[in-house]
FIKOL-537070 format. One record per residue (C-alpha): residue number from 1; residue in one letter; x, y, z; chain. Coordinates in Angstrom, 1 decimal. Each point is the difference from the previous one (the first is absolute). Layout:
# FIKOL-537070
+-----+------+--------+--------+--------+-------+
|  nr | rest |      u |      v |      w | kette |
+-----+------+--------+--------+--------+-------+
| NUM |    a |      X |      Y |      Z |     A |
...
+-----+------+--------+--------+--------+-------+
# end
This chain:
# FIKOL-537070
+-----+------+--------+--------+--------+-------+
|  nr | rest |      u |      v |      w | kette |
+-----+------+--------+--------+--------+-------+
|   1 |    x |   11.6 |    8.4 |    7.0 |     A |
|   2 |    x |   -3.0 |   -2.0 |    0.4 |     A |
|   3 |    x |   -3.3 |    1.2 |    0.4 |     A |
|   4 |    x |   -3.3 |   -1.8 |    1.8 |     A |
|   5 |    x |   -3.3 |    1.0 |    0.4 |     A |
|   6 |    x |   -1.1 |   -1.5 |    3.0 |     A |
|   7 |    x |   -4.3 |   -0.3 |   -0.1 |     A |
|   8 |    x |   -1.4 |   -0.8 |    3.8 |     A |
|   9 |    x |   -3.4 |   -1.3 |    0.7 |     A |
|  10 |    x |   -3.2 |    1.0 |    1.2 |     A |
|  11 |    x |   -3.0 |   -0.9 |   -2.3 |     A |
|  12 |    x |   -1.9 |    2.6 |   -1.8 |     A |
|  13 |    x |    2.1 |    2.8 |    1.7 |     A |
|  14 |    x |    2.4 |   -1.0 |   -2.8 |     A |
|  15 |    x |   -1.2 |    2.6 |   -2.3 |     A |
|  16 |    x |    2.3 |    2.3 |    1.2 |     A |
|  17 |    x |    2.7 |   -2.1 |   -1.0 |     A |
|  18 |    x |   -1.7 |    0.8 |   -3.7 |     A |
|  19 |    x |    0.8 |    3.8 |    0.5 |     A |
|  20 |    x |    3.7 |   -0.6 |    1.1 |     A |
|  21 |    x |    0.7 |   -1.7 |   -3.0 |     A |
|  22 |    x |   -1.4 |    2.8 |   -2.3 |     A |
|  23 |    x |    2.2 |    2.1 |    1.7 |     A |
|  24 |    x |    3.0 |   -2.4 |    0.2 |     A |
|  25 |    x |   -0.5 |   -0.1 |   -4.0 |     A |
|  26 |    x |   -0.3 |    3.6 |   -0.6 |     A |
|  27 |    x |    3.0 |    0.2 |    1.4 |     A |
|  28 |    x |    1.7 |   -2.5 |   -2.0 |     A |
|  29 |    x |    0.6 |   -2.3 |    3.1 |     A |
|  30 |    x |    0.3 |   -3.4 |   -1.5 |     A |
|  31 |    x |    0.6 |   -3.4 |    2.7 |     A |
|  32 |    x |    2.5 |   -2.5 |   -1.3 |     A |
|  33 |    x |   -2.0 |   -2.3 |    2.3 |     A |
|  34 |    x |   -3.5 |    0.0 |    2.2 |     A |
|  35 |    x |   -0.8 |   -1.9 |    3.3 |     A |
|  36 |    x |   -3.7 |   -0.1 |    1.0 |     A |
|  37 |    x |   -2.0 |   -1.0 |    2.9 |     A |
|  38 |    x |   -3.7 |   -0.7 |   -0.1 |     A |
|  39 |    x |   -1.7 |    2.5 |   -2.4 |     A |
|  40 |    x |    3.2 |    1.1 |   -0.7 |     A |
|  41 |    x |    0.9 |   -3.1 |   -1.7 |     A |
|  42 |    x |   -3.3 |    0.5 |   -2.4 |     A |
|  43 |    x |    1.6 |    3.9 |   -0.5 |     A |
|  44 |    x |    3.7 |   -1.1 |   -0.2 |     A |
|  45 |    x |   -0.8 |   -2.8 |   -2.2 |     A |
|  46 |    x |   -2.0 |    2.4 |   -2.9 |     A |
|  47 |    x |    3.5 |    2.1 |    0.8 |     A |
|  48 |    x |    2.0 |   -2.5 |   -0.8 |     A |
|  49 |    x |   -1.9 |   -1.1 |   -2.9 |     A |
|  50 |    x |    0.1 |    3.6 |   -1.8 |     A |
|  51 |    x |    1.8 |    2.3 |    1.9 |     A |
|  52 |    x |   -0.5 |    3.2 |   -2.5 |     A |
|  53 |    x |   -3.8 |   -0.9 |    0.1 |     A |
|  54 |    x |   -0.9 |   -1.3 |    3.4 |     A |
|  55 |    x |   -1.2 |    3.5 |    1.7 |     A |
|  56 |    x |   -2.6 |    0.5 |   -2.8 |     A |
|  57 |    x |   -0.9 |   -3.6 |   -0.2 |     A |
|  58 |    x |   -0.4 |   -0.2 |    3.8 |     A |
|  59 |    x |   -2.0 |    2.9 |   -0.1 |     A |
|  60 |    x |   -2.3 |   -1.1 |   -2.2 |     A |
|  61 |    x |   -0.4 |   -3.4 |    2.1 |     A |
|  62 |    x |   -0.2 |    1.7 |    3.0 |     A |
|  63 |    x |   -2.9 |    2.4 |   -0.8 |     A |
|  64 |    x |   -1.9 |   -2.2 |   -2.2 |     A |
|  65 |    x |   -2.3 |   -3.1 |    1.0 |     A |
|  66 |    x |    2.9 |   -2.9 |   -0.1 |     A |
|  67 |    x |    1.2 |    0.4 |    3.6 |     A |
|  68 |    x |   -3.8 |    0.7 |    1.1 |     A |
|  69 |    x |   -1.5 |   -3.3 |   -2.0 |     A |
|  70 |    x |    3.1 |   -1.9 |    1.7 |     A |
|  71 |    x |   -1.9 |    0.5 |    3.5 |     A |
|  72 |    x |   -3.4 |    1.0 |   -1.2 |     A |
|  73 |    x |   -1.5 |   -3.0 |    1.4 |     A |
|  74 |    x |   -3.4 |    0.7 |    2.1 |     A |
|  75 |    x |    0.1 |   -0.4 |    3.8 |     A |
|  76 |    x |   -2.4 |   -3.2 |   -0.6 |     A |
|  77 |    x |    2.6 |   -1.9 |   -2.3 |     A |
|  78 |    x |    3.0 |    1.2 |    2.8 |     A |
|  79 |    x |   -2.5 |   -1.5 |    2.6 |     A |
|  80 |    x |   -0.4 |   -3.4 |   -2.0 |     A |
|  81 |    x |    3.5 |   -0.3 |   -0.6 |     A |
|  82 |    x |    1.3 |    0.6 |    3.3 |     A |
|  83 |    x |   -2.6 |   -2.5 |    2.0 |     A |
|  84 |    x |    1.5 |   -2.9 |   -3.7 |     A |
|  85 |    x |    3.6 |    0.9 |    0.8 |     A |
|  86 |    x |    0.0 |    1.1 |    3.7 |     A |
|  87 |    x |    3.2 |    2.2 |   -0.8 |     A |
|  88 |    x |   -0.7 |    2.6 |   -2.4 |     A |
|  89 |    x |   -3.0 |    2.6 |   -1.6 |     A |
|  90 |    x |    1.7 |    0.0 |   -4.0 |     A |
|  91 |    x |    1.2 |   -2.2 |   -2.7 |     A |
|  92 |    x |    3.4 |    0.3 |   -1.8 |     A |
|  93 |    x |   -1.4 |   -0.3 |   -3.0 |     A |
|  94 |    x |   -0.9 |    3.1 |   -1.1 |     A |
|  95 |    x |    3.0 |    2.3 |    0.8 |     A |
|  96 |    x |    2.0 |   -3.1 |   -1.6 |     A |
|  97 |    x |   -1.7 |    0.6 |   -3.0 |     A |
|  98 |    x |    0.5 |    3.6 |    0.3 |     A |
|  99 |    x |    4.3 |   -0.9 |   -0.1 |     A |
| 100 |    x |   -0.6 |   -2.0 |   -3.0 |     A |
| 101 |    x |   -1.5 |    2.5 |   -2.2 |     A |
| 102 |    x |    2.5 |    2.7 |    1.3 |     A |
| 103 |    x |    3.4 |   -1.6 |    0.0 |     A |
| 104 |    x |    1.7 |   -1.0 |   -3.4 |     A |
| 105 |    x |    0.7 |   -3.2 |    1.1 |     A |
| 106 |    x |   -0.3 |   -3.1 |    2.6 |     A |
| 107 |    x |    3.6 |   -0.1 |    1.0 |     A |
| 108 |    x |    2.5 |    2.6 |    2.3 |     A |
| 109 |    x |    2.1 |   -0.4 |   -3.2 |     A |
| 110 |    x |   -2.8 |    2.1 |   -1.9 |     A |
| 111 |    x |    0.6 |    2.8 |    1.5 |     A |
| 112 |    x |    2.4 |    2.4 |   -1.0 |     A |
| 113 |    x |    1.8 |    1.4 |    3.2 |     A |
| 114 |    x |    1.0 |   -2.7 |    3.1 |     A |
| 115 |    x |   -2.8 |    0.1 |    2.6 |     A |
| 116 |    x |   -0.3 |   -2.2 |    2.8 |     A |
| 117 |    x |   -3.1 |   -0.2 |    2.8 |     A |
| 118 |    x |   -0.4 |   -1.4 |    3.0 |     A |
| 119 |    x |   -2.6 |   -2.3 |    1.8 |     A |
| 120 |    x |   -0.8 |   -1.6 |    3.4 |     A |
| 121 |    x |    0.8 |   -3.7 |    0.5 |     A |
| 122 |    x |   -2.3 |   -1.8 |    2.3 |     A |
| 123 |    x |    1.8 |   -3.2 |    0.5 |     A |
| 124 |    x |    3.2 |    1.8 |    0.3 |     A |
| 125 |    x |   -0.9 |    2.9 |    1.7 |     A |
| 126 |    x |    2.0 |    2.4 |   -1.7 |     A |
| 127 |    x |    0.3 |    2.5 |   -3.3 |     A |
| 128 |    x |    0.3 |   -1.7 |   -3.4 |     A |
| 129 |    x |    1.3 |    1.8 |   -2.6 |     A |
| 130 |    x |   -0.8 |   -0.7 |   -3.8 |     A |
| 131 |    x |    2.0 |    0.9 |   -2.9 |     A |
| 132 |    x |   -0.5 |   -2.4 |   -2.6 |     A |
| 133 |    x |   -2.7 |   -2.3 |   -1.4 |     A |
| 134 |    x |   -3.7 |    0.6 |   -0.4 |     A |
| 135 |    x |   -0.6 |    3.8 |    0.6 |     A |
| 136 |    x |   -3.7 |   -0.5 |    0.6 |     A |
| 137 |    x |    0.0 |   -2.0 |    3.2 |     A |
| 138 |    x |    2.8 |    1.5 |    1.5 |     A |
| 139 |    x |   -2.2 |    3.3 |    0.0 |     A |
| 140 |    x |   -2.8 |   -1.4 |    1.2 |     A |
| 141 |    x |    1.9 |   -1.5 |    2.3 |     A |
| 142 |    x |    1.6 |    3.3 |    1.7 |     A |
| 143 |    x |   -3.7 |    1.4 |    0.2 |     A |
| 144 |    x |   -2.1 |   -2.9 |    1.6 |     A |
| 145 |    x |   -1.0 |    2.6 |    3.3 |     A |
| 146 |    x |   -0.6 |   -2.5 |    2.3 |     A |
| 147 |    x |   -3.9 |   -0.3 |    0.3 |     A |
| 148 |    x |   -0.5 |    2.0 |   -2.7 |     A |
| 149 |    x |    1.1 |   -2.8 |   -2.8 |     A |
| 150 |    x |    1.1 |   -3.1 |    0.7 |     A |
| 151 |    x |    3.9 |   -1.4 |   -0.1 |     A |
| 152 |    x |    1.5 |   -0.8 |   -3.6 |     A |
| 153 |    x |    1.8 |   -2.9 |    0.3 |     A |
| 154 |    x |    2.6 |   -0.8 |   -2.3 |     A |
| 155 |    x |    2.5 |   -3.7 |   -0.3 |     A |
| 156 |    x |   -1.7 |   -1.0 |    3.0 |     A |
| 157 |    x |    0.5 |    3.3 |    2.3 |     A |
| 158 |    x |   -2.4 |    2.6 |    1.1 |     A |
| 159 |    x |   -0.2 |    3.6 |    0.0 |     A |
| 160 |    x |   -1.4 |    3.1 |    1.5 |     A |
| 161 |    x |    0.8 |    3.5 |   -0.6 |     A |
| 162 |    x |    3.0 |    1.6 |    0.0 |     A |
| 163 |    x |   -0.1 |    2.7 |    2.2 |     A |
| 164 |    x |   -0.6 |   -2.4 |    2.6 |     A |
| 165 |    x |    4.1 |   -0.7 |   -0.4 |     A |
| 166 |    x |    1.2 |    3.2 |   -1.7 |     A |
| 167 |    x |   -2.0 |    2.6 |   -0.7 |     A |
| 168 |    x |    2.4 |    2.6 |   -1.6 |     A |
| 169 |    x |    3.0 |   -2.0 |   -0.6 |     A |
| 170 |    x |    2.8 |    2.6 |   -1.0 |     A |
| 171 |    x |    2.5 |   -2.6 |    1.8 |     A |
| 172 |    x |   -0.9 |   -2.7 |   -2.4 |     A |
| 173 |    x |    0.8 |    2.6 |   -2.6 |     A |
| 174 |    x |    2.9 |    1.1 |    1.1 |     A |
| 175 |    x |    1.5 |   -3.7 |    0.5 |     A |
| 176 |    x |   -0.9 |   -0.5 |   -4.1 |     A |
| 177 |    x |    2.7 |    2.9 |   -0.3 |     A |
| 178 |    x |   -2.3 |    3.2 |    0.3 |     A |
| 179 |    x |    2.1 |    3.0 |    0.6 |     A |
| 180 |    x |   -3.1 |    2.4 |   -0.9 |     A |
| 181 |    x |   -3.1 |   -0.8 |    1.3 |     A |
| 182 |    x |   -3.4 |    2.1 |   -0.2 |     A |
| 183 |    x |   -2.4 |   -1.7 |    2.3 |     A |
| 184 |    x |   -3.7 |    0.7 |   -1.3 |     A |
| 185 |    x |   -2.8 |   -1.1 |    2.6 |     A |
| 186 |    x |   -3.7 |    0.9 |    1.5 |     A |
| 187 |    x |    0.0 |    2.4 |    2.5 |     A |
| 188 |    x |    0.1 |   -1.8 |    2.9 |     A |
| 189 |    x |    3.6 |    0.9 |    1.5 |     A |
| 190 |    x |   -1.1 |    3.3 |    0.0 |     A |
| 191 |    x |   -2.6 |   -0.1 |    2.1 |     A |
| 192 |    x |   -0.1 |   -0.2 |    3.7 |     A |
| 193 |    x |   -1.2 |   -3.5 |    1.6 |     A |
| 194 |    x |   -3.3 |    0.6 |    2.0 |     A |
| 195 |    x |   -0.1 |   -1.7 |    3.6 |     A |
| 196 |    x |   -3.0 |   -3.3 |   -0.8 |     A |
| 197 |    x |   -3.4 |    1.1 |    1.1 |     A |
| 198 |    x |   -1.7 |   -2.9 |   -1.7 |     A |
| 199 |    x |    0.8 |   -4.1 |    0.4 |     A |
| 200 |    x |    0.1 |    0.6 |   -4.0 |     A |
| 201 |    x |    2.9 |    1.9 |    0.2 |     A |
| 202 |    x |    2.4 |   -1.4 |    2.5 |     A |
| 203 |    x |    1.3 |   -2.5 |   -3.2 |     A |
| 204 |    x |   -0.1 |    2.8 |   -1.8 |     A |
| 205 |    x |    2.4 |    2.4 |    1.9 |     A |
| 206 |    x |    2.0 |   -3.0 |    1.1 |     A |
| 207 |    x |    0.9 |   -1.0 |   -3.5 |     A |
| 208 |    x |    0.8 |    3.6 |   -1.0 |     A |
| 209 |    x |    2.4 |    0.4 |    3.0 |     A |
| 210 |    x |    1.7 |   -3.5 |   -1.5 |     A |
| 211 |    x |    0.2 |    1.4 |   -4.0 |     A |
| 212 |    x |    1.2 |    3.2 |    1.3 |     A |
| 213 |    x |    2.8 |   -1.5 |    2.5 |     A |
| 214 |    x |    1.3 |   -2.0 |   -3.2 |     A |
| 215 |    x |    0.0 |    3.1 |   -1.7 |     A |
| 216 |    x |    1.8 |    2.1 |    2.1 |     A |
| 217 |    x |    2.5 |   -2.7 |    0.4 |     A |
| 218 |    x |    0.5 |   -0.5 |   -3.5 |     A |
| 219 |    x |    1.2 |    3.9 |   -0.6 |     A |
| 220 |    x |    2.2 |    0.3 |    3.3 |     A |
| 221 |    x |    2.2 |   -3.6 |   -1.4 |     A |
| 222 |    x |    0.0 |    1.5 |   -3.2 |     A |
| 223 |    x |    3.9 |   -0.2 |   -1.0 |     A |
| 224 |    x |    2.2 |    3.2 |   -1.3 |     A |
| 225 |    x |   -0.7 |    1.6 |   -3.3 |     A |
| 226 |    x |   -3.2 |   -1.2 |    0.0 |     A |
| 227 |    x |   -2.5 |    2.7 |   -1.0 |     A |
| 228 |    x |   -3.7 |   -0.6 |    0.6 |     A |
| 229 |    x |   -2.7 |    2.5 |   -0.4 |     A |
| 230 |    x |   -3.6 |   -0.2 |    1.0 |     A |
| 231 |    x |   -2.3 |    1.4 |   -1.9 |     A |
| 232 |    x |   -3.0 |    2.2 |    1.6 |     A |
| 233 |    x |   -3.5 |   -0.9 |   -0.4 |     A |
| 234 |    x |   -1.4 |    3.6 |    0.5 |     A |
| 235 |    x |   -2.8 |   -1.2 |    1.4 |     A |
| 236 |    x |   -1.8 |    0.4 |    3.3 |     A |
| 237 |    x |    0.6 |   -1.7 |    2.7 |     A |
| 238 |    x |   -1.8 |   -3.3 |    0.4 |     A |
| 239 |    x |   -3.1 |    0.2 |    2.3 |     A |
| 240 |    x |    0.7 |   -2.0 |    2.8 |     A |
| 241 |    x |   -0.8 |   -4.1 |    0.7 |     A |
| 242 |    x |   -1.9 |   -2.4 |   -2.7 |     A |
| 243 |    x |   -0.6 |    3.0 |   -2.9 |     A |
| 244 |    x |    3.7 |   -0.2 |   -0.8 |     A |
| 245 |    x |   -0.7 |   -3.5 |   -0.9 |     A |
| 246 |    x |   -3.1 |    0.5 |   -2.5 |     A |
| 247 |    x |    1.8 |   -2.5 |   -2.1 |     A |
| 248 |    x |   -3.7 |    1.0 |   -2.4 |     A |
| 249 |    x |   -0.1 |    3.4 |    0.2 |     A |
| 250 |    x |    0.6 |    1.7 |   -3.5 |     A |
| 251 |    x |   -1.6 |    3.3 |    0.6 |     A |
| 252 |    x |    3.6 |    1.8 |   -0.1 |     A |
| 253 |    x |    1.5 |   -1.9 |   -2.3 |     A |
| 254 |    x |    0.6 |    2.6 |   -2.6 |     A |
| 255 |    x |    0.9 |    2.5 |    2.9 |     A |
| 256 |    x |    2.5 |   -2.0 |    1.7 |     A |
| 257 |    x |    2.0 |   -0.7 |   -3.5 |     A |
| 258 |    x |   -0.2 |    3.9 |   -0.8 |     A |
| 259 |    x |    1.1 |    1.1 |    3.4 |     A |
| 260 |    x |    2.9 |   -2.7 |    0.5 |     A |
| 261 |    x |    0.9 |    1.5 |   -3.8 |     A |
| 262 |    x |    0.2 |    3.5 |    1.4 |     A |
| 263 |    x |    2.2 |   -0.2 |    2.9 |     A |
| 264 |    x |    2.3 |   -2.8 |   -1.6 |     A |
| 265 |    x |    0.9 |    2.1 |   -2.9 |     A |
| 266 |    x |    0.5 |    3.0 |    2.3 |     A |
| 267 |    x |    2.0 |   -2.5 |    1.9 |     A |
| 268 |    x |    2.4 |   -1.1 |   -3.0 |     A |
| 269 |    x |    0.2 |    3.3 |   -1.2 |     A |
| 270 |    x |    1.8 |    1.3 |    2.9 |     A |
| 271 |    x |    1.8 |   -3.0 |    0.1 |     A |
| 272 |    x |    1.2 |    0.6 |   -3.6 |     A |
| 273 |    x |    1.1 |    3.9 |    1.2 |     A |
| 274 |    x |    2.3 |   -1.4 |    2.8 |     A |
+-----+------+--------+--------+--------+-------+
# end
């Protein structure tokens, strides 16, 4: 049996991914390999770097000033950078120095469990998936939110974000051998899509109709003997339109971790009785 944890995106909504994995550890649920999307690949790759320590460690980055300083810019210097660049409000730089001082190494072969993400190719049009080589820019690679940060490019290709191709890929796991999954992600596929009031939000609602199609696809081709389980958030659902994608909003950080703890280890003890 092989076991994945599958990490979806969705920017700072990603702390409830941190509570899932305190309770995936209580519970003595170890992966034998981790797949990541987005801001899942920066959780899945501190998981695959220490997997007995990652839910404290992730914890600690996730409620501390790291992840804040990485997009603390003012709205001047995001105003000056976008009228330089013409494509973007942030720089790389900071969150890549952020990887640096958190993984044990520059290389996938660091890390001590398999872990693969993905990323968008612009010239090809289509998901790329990384799995060996620098660790670094692969990761920065499956975050770069389109006009949030600007493409990574890497041996001459570019990249945006991952979700844009595969948001929660539990059929890329699966086809690395997967036989137990446990799918850890934001929020958002429980909560009802609004109808766009706003020109802001037709994008918006049209590229969470797309991430959620893919998803729903993904579990009904599943194979036989394939047993995937998706952890709950316990959270509320998402208000509707543009607050559900307050990629800055850190105000219920600590809240969203200790309620996505709560009903996943309620969750995985009744799975454990059954």
């Amino acid at each position: 049996m092989t076991t994945a944890f599958v990490l979806g995106g969705g920017g700072l909504l990603g702390a409830h991914e941190v509570g899932m994995l305190r309770a995936l550890a209580e519970a003595d649920i170890r992966p034998d390999l981790v797949v990541g999307t987005s801001v899942g690949a920066i959780n899945g790759a501190l998981v695959a770097a220490d997997p007995a320590g990652a839910a404290e460690r992730l914890a600690q980055l996730w409620q501390g000033e790291d992840l804040r300083l990485a997009f603390s810019e003012t709205p001047w210097s995001r105003t000056v950078r976008l009228m330089r660049s013409g494509t973007h409000l942030h720089s790389l730089d900071p969150l890549r120095r952020l990887l640096e001082r958190s993984l044990p190494g520059s290389d996938f072969a660091d890390l001590q469990l398999p872990f693969q993400c993905v990323a968008a190719s612009i010239e090809a049009a289509s998901a790329h998936w990384f799995s060996g080589g620098p660790v670094v820019p692969a990761i920065l690679a499956s975050c770069a939110v389109p006009g949030l940060l600007p493409p990574v490019e890497l041996d001459g290709a570019h990249y945006f974000d991952g979700g844009l191709v595969d948001s929660i890929p539990v059929g890329h796991a699966v086809g690395l051998g997967a036989t137990t999954v446990y799918v850890l992600h934001v929020g958002r596929i429980e909560s009802p899509l609004p109808v766009p009031t706003r020109m802001v939000e037709v994008g918006l609602v049209a590229f969470e109709i797309a991430r959620r199609h893919r998803f729903h696809e993904e579990m009904s081709a599943l194979p036989g003997g394939v047993r995937v389980h998706v952890l709950p958030t316990g959270g509320d659902p998402l208000p509707p339109g543009s607050p559900q994608f307050r990629y800055r909003d850190r105000a219920k950080v600590g809240l969203s971790i200790q309620r996505a703890y709560t009903a996943s280890a309620g969750y995985l003890a009744a799975l454990a009785r059954n």
